[in-house]
Chimera marker file (.cmm) of the C-alpha trace (Angstrom):
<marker_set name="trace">
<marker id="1" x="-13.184" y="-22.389" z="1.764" r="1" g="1" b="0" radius="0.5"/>
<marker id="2" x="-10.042" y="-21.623" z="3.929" r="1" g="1" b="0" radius="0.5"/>
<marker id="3" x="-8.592" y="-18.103" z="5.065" r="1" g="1" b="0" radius="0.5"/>
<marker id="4" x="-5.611" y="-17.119" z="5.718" r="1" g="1" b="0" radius="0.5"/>
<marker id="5" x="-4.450" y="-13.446" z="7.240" r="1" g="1" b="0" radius="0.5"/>
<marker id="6" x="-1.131" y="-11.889" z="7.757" r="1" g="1" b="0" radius="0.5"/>
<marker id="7" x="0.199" y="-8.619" z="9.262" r="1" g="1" b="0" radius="0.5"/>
<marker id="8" x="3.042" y="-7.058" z="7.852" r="1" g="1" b="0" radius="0.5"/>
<marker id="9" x="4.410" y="-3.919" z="9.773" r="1" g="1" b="0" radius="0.5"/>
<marker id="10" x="6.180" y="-1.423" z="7.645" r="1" g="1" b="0" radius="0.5"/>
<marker id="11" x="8.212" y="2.172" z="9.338" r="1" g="1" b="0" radius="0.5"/>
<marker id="12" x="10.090" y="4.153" z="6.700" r="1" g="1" b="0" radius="0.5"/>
<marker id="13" x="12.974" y="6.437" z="7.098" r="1" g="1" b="0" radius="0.5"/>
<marker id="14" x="11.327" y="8.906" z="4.977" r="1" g="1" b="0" radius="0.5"/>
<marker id="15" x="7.847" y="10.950" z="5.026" r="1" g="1" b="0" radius="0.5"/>
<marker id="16" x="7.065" y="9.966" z="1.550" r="1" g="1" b="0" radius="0.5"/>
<marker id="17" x="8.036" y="6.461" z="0.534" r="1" g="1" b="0" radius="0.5"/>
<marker id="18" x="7.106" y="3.881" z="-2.098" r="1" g="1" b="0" radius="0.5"/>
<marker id="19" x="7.682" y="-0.192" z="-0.873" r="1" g="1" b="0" radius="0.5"/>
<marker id="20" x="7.415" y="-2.973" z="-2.848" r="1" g="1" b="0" radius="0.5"/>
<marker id="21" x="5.838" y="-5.591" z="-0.229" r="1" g="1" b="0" radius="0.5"/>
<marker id="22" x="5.051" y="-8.435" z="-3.355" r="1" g="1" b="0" radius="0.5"/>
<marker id="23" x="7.710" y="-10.459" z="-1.535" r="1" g="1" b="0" radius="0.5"/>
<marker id="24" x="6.116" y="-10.513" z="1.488" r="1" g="1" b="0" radius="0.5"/>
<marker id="25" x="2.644" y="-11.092" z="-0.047" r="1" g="1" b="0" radius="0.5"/>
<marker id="26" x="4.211" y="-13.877" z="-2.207" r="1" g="1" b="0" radius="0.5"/>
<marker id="27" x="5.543" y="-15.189" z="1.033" r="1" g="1" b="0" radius="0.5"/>
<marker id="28" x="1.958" y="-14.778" z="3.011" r="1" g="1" b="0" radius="0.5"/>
<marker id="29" x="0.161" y="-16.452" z="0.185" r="1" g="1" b="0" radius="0.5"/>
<marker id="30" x="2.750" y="-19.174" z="0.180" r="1" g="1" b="0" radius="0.5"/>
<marker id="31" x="2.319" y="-20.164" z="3.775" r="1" g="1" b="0" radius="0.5"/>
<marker id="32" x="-1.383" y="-20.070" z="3.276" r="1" g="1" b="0" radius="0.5"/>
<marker id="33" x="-1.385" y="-23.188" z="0.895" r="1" g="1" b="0" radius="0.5"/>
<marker id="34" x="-4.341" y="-21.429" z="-0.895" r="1" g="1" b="0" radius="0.5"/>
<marker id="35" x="-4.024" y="-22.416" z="-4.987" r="1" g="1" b="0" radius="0.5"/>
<marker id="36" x="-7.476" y="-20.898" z="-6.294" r="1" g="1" b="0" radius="0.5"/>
<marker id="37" x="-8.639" y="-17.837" z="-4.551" r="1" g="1" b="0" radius="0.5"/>
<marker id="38" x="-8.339" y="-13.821" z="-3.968" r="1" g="1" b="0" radius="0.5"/>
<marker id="39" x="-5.641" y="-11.995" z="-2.335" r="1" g="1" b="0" radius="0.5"/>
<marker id="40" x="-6.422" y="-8.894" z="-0.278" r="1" g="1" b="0" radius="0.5"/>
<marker id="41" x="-3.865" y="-6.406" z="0.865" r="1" g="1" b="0" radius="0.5"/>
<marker id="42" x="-4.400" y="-3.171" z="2.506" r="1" g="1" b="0" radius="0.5"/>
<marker id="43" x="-3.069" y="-0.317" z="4.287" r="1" g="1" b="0" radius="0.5"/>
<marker id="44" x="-4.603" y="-0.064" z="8.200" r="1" g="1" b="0" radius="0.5"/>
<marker id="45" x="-4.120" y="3.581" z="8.343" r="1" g="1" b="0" radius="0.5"/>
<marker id="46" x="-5.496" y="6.950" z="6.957" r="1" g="1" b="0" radius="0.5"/>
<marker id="47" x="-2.157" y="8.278" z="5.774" r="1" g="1" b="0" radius="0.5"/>
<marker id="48" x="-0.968" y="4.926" z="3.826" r="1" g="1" b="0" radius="0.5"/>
<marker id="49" x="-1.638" y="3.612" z="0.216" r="1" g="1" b="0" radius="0.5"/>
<marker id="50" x="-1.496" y="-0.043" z="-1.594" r="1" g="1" b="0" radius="0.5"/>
<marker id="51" x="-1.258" y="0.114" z="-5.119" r="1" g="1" b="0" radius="0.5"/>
<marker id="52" x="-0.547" y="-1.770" z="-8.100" r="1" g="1" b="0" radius="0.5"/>
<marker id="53" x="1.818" y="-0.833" z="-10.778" r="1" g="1" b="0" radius="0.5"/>
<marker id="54" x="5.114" y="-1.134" z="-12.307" r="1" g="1" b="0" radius="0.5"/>
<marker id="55" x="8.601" y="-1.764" z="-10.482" r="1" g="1" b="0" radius="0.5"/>
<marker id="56" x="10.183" y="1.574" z="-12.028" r="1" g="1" b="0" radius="0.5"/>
<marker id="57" x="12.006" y="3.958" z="-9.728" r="1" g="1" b="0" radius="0.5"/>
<marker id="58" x="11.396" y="6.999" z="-12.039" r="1" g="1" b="0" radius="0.5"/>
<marker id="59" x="7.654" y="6.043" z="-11.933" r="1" g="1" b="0" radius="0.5"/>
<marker id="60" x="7.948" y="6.025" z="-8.095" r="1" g="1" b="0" radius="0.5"/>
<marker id="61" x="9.283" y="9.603" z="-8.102" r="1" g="1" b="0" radius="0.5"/>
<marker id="62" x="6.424" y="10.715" z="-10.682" r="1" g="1" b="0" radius="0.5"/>
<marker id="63" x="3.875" y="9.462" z="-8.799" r="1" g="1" b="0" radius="0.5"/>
<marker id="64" x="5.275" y="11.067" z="-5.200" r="1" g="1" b="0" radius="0.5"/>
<marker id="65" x="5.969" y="14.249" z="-7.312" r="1" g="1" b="0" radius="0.5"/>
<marker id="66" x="2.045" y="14.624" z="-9.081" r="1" g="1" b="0" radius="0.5"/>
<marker id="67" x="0.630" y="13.609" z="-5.511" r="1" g="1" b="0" radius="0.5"/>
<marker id="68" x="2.581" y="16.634" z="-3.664" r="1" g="1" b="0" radius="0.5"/>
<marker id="69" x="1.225" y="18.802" z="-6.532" r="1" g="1" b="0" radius="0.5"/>
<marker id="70" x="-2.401" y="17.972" z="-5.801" r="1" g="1" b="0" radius="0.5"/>
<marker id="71" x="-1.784" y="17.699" z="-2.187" r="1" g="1" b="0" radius="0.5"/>
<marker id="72" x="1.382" y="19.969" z="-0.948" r="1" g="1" b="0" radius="0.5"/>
<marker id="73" x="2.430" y="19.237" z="2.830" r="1" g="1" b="0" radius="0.5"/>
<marker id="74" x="1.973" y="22.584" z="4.408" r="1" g="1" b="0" radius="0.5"/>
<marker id="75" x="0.736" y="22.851" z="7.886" r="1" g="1" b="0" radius="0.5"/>
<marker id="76" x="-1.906" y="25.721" z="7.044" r="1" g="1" b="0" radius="0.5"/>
<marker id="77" x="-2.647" y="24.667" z="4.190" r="1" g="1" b="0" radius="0.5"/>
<marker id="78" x="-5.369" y="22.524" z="5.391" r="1" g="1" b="0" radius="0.5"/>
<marker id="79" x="-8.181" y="22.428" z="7.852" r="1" g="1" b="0" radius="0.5"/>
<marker id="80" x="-6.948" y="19.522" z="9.303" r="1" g="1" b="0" radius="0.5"/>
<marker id="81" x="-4.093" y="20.481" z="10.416" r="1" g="1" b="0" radius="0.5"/>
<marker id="82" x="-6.090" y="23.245" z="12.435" r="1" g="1" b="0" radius="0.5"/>
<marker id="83" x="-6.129" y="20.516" z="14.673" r="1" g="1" b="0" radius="0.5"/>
<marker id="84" x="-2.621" y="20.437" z="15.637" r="1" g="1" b="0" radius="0.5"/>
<marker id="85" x="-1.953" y="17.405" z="13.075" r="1" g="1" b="0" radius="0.5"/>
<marker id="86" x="0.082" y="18.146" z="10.354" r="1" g="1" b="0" radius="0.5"/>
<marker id="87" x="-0.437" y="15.379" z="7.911" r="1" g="1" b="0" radius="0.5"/>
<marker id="88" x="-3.435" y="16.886" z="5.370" r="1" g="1" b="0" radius="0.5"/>
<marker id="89" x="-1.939" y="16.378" z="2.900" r="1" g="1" b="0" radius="0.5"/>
<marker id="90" x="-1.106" y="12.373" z="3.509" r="1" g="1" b="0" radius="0.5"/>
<marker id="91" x="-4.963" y="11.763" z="3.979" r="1" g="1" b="0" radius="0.5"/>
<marker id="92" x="-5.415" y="13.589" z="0.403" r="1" g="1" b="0" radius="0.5"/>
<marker id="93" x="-2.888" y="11.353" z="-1.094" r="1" g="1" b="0" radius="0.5"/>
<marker id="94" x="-3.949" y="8.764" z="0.327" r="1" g="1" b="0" radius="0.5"/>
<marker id="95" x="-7.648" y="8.555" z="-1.506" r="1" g="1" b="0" radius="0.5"/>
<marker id="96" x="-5.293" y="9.277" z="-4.867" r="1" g="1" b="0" radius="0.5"/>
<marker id="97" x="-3.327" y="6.297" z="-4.737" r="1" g="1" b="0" radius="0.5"/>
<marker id="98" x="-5.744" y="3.917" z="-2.907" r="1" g="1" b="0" radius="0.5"/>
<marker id="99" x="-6.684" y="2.081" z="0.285" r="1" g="1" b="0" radius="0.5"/>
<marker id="100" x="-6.473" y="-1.750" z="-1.076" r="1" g="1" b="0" radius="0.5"/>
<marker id="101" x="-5.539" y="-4.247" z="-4.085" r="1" g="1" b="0" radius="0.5"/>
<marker id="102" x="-7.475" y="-7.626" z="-4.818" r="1" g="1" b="0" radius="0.5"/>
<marker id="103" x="-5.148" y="-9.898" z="-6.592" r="1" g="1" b="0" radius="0.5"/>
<marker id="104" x="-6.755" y="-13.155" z="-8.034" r="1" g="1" b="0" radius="0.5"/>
<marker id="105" x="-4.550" y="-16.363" z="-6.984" r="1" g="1" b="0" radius="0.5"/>
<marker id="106" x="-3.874" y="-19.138" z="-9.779" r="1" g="1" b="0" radius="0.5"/>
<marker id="107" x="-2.659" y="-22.225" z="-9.092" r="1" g="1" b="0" radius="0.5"/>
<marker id="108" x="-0.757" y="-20.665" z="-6.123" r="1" g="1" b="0" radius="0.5"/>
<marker id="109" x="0.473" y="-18.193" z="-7.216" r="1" g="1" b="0" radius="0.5"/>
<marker id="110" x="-0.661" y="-14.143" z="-7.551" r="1" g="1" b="0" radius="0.5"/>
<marker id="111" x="-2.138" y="-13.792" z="-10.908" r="1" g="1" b="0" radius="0.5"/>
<marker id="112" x="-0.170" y="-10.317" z="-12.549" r="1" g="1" b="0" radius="0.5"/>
<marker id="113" x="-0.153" y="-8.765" z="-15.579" r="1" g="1" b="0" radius="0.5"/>
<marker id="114" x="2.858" y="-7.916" z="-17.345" r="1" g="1" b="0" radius="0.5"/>
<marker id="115" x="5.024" y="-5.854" z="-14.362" r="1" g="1" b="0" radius="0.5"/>
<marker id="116" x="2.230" y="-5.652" z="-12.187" r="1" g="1" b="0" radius="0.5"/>
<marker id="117" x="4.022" y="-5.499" z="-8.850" r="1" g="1" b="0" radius="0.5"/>
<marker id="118" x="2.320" y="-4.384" z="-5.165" r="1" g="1" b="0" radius="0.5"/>
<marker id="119" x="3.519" y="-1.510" z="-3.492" r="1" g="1" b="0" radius="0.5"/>
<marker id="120" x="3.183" y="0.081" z="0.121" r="1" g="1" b="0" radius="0.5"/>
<marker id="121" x="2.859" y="4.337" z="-0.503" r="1" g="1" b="0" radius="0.5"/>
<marker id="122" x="3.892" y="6.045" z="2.738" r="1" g="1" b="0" radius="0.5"/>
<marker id="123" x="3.023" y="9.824" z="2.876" r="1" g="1" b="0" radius="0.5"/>
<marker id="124" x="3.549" y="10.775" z="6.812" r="1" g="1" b="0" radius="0.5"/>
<marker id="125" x="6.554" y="7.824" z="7.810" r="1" g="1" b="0" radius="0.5"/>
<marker id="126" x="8.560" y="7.120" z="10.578" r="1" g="1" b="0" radius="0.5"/>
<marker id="127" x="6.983" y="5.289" z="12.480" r="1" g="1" b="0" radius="0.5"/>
<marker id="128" x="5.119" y="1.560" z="12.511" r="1" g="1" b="0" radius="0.5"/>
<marker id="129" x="2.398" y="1.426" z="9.940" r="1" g="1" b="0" radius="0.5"/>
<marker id="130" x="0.642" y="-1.939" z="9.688" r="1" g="1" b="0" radius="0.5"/>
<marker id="131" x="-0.699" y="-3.523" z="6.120" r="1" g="1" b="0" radius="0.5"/>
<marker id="132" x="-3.661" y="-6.672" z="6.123" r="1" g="1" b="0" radius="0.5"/>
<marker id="133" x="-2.717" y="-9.588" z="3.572" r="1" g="1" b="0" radius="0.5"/>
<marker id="134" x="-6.450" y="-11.741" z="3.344" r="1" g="1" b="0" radius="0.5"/>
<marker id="135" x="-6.440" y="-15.091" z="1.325" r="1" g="1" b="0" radius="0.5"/>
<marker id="136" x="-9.225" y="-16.824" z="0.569" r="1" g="1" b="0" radius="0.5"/>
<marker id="137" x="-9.630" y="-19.797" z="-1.502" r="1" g="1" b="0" radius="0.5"/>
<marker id="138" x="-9.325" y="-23.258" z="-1.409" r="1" g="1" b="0" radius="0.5"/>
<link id1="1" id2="2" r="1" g="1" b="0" radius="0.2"/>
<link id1="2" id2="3" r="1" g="1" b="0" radius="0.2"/>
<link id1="3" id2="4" r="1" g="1" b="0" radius="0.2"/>
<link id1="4" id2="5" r="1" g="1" b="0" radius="0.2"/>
<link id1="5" id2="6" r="1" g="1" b="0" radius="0.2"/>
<link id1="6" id2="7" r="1" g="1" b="0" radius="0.2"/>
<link id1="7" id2="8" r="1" g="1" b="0" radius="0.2"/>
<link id1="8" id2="9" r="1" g="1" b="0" radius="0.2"/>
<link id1="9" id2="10" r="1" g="1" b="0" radius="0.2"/>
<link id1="10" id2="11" r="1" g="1" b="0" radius="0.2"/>
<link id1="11" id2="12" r="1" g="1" b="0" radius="0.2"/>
<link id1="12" id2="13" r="1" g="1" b="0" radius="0.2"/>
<link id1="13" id2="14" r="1" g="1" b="0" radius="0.2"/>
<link id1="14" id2="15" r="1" g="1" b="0" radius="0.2"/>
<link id1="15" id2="16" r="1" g="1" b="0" radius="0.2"/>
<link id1="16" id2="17" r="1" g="1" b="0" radius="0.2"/>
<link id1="17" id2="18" r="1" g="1" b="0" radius="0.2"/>
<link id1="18" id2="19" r="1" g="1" b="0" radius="0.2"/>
<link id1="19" id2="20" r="1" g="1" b="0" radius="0.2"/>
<link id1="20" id2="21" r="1" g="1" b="0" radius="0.2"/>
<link id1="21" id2="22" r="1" g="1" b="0" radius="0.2"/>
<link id1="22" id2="23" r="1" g="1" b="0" radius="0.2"/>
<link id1="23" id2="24" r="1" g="1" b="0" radius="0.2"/>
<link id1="24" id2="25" r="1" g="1" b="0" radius="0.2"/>
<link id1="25" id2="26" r="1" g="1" b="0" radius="0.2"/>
<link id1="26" id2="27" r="1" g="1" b="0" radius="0.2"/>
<link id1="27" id2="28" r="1" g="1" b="0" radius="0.2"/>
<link id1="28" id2="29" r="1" g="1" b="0" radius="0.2"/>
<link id1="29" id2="30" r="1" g="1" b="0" radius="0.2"/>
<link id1="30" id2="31" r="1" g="1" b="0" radius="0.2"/>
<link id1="31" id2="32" r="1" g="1" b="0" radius="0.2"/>
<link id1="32" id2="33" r="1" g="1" b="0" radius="0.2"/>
<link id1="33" id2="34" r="1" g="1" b="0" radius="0.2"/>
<link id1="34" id2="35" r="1" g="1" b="0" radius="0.2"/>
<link id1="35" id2="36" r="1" g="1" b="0" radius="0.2"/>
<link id1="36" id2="37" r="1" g="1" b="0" radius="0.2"/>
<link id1="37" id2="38" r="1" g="1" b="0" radius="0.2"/>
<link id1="38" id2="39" r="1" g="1" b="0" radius="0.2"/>
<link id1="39" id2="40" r="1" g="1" b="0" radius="0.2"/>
<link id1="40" id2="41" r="1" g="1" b="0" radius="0.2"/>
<link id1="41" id2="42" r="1" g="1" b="0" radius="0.2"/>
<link id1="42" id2="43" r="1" g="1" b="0" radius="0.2"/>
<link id1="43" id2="44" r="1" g="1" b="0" radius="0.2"/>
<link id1="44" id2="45" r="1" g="1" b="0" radius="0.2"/>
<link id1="45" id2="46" r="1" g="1" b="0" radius="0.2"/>
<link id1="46" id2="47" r="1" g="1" b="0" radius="0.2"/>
<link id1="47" id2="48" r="1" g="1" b="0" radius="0.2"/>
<link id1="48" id2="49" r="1" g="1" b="0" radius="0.2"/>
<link id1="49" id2="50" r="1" g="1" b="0" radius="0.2"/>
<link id1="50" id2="51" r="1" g="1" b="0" radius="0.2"/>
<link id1="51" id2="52" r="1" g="1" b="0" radius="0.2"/>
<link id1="52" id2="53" r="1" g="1" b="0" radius="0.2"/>
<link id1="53" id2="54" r="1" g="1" b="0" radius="0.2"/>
<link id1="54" id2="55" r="1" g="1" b="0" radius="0.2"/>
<link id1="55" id2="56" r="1" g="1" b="0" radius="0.2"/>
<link id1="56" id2="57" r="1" g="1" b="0" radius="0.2"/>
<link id1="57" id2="58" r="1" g="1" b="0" radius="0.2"/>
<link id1="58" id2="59" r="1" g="1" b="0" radius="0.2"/>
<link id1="59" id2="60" r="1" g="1" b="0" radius="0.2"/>
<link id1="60" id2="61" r="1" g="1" b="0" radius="0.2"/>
<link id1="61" id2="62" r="1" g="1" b="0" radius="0.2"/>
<link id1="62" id2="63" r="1" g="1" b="0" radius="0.2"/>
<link id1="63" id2="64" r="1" g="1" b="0" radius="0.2"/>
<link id1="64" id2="65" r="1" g="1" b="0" radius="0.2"/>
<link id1="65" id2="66" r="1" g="1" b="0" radius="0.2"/>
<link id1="66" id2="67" r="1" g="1" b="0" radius="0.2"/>
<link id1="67" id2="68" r="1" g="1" b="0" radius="0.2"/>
<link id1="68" id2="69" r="1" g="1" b="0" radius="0.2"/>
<link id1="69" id2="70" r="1" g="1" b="0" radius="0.2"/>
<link id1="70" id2="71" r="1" g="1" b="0" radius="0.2"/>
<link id1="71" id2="72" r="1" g="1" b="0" radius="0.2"/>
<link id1="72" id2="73" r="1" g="1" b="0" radius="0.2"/>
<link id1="73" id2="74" r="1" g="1" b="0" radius="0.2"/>
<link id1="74" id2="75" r="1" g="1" b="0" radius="0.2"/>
<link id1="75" id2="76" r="1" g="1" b="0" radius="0.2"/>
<link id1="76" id2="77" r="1" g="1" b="0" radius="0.2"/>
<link id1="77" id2="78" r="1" g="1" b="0" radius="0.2"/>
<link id1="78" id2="79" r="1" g="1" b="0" radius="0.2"/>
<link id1="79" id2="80" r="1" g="1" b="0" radius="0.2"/>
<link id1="80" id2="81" r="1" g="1" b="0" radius="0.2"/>
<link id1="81" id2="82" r="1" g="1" b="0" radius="0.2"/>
<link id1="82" id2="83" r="1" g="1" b="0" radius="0.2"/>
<link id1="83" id2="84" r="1" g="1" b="0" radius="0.2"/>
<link id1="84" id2="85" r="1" g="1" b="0" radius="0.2"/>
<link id1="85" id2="86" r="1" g="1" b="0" radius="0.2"/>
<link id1="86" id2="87" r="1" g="1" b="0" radius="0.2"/>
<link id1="87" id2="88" r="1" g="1" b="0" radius="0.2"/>
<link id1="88" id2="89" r="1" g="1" b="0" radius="0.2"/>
<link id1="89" id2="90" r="1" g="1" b="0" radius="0.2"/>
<link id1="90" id2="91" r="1" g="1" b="0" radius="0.2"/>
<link id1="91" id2="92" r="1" g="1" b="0" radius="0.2"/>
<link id1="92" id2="93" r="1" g="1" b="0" radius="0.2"/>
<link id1="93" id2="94" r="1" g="1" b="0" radius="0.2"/>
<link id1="94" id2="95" r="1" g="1" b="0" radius="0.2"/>
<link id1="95" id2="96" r="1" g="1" b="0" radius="0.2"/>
<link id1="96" id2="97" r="1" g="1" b="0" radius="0.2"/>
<link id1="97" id2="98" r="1" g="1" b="0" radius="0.2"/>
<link id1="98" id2="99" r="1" g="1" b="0" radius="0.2"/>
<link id1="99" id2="100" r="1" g="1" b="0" radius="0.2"/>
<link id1="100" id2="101" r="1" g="1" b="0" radius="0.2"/>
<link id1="101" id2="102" r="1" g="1" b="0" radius="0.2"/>
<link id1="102" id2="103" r="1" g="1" b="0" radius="0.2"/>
<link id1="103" id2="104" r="1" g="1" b="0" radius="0.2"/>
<link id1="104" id2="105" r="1" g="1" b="0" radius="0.2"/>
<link id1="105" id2="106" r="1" g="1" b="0" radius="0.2"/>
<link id1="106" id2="107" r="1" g="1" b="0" radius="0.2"/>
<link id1="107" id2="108" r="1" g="1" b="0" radius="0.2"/>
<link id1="108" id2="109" r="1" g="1" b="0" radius="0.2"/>
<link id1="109" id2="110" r="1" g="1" b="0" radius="0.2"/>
<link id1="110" id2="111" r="1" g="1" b="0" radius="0.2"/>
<link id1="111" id2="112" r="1" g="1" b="0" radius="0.2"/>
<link id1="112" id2="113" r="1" g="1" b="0" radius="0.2"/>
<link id1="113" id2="114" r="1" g="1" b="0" radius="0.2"/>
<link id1="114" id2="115" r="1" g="1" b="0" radius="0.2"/>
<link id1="115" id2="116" r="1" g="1" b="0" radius="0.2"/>
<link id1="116" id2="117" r="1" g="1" b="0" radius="0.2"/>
<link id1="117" id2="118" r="1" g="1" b="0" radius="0.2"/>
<link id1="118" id2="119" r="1" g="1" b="0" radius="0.2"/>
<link id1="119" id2="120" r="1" g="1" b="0" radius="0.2"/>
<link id1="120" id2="121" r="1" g="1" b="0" radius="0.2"/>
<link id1="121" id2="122" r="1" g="1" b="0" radius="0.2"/>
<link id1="122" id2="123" r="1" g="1" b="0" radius="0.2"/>
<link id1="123" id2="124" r="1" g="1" b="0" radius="0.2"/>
<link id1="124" id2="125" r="1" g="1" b="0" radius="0.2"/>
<link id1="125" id2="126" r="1" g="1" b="0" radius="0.2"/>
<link id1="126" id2="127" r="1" g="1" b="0" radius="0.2"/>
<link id1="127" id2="128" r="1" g="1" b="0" radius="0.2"/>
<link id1="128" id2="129" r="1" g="1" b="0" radius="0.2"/>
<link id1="129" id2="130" r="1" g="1" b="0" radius="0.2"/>
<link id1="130" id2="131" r="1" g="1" b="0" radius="0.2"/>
<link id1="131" id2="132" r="1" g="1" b="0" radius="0.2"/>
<link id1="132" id2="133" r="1" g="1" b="0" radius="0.2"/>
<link id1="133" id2="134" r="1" g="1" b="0" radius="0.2"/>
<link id1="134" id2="135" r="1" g="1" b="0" radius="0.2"/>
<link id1="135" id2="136" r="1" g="1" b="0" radius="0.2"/>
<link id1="136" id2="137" r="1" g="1" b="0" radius="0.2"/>
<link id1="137" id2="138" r="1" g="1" b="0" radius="0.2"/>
</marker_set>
């Protein structure tokens, strides 16, 4: 069995941002030469989702809009931020929209459903956030 891993780094211009990184997992898995296998890619930090789901920018603005309704930014709003941090909130939606994906490879390639597409969720940006692409396979 072979492995293959891959760092992307990601900075937003925004707090709250949705990225599709499939291109650069596409690219990772490409380089890898891996045709059977599993493809895992996750966020390296508290305050940072992967996710799967559709390529929709309306979609993108529901999902940041139902996460700040569970989980409004407001610096007292949380016992967190009691600690001089103001990012409460990004933990919180963080655990909604998920730490990792696990994408099965087939015969090279990422093996999607119909508009299944992987995307980066940034809830405290602006600065260099780093995401883990893992292949393994043969």
């Amino acid at each position: 069995m072979k492995s293959y891993t891959q760092y992307l780094t990601v900075c937003t211009d925004k707090r709250y941002d949705i990225v599709n990184i499939t291109p650069q997992v596409e690219d990772a898995l490409k380089k890898s030469g891996i045709q059977e296998g599993l493809c895992l890619v996750n966020s390296m930090h508290i305050t940072s989702s992967v996710f799967i789901n559709d390529n929709e920018h309306g979609l993108h603005a529901d999902f940041l809009r139902w996460a700040e309704t569970l989980a409004p930014y407001g610096i007292d709003k949380y016992q967190h931020n009691l600690t001089g941090e103001d990012n409460g909130d990004a933990h919180l939606k963080r655990t909604l929209l998920g730490r990792e994906v696990v994408v099965a490879v087939t015969k090279g390639r990422l093996d999607f459903g119909p508009w299944e597409t992987i995307f980066y969720g940034e809830f405290d940006g602006q600065r260099n956030k780093r995401i883990l692409i893992k292949i393994i396979g043969e």
